[in-house]
DRENDOLUM-231451 format. One record per residue (C-alpha): chain; x, y, z. Coordinates in pm, 1 decimal, padded with zeros to 6 digits. Example, Ala and Ser with C-alpha at 12.3 -4.5 7.8 and 13.67 -1.06 7.14 Angstrom:
# DRENDOLUM-231451
A:01230.0:-00450.0:00780.0
A:01367.0:-00106.0:00714.0
This chain:
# DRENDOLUM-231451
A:02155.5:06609.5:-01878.0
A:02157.7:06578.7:-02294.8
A:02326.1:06924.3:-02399.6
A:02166.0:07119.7:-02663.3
A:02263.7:07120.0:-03025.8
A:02351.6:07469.0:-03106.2
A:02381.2:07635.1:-03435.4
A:02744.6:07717.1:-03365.5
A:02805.3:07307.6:-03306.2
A:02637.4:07194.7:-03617.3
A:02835.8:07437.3:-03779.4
A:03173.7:07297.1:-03626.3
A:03059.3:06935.0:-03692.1
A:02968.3:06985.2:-04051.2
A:03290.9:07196.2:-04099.2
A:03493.3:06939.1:-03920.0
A:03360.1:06644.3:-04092.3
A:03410.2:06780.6:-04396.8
A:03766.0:06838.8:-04360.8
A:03843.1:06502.6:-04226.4
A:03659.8:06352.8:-04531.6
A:03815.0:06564.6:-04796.4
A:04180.9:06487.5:-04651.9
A:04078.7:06106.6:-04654.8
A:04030.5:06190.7:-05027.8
A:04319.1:06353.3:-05082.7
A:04504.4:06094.7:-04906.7
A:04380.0:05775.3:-05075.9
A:04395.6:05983.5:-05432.8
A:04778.4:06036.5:-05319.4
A:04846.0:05653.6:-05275.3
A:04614.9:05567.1:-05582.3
A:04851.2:05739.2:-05777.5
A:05203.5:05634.4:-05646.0
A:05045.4:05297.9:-05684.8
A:04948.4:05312.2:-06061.7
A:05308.5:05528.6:-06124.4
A:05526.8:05276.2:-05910.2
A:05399.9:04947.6:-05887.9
A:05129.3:04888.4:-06124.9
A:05171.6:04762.4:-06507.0
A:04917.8:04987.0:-06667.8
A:05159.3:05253.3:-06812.0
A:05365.3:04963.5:-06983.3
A:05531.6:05037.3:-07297.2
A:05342.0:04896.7:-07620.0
A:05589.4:04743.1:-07878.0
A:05508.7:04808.2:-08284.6
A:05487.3:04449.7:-08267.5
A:05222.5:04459.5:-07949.3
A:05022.2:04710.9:-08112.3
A:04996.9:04469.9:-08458.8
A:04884.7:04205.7:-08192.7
A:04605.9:04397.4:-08076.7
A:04492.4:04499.3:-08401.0
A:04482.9:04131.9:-08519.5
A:04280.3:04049.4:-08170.6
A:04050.0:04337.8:-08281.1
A:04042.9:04268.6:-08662.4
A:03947.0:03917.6:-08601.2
A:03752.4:03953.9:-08329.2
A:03886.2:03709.1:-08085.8
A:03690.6:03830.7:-07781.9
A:03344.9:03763.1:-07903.2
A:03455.6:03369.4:-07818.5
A:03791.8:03451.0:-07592.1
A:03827.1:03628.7:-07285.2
A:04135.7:03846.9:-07168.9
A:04180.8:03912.4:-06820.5
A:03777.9:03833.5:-06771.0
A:03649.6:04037.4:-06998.5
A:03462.3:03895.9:-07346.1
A:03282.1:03569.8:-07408.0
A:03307.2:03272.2:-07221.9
A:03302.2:03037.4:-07536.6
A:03684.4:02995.8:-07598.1
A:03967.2:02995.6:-07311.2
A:04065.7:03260.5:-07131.6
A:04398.8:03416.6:-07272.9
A:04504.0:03681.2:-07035.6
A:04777.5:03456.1:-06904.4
A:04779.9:03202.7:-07195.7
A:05164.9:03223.1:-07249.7
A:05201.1:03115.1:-06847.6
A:05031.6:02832.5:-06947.5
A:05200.8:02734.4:-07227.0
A:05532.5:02811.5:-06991.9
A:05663.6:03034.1:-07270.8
A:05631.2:03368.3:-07129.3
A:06015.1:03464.5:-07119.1
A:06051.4:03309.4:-07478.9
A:05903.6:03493.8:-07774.7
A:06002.1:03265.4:-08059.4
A:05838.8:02973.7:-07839.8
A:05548.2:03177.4:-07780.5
A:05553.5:03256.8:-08171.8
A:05588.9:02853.5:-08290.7
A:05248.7:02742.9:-08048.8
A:05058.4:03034.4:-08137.9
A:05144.4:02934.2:-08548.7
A:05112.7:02564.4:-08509.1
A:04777.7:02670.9:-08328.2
A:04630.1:02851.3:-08547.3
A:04742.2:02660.0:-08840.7
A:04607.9:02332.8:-08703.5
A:04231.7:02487.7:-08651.8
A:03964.8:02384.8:-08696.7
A:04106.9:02059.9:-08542.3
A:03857.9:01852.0:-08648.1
A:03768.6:01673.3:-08321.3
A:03343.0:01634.1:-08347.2
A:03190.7:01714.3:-08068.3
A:03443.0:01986.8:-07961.7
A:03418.7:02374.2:-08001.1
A:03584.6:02496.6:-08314.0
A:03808.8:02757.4:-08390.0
A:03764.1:02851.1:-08766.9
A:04075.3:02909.5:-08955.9
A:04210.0:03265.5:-08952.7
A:04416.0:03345.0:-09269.0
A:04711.6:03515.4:-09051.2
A:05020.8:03635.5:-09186.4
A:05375.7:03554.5:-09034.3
A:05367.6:03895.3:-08899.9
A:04995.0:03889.7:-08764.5
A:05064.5:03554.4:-08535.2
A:05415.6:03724.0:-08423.3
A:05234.8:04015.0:-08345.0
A:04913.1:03856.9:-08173.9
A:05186.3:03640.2:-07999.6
A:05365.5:03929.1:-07844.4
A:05033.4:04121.9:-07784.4
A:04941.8:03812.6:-07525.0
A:05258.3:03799.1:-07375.9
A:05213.0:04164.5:-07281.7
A:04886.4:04052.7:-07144.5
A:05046.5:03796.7:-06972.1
A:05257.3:04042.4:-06830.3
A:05009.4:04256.5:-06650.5
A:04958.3:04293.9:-06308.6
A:04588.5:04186.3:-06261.9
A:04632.6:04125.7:-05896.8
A:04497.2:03775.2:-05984.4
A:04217.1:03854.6:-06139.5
A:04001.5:03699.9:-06308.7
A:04122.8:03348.4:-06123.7
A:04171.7:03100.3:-06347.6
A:04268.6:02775.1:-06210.5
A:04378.5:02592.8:-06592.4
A:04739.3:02472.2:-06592.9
């Protein structure tokens, strides 16, 4: 025989299932936060030199053709791990000599091919836009956005 639903059960099933729920949260808030304090990348220090970077990506407005770590305009490559790529993450005068002969040798000229324009950067502003993308390259995006270019 089905057994009645009493007042006094609803009561003890809402009660209950809200404390079961609430310690979930508490629980998976818990290991959120070790997570982001232990493992993750996000509270990495920013250089003076990263922080020029990033104002010369924001100054010239690189994302409206670039993308970092997915996000931005699909026009231009992808350069959230652009210093992988160019295998000279663990190097930063390396990294700094590309990004200037880059950047000196646009627009390249090539018809038919997207164009970047020439960007009047200082010594300092490619050092520091070089160093702001090997920080990027440096975060932990638990492989995201994939990006199969080698």
């Amino acid at each position: 025989m089905a057994e009645i639903l009493t007042k006094a059960r609803a009561r003890n099933i809402f009660y209950g299932g809200s404390i079961f729920f609430v310690l979930i949260f508490v629980a998976l808030t818990v290991q959120s936060h070790n997570y982001i304090v232990t493992k993750s990348t996000a509270g990495m220090p920013l250089s003076d030199a990263v922080l020029h970077g990033k104002h010369v990506w924001e100054r010239n407005s690189c994302i409206n053709c670039h993308t970092l770590h997915g996000e931005g305009a699909y026009f231009a490559p992808e350069l959230g791990n652009v210093m992988t790529r160019w295998g000279v993450q663990d190097d930063p005068e390396a990294a700094f000599e590309i990004m200037d002969g880059w950047i000196e040798a646009q627009p390249s000229g090539i018809e038919g091919r997207r164009q970047m324009p020439h960007f009047d950067l200082t010594e300092e502003d490619k050092r520091g836009l070089a160093e702001f993308l090997r920080w990027a390259d440096q975060t932990d995006t638990q492989n995201w956005p994939p990006n199969d270019a080698g």
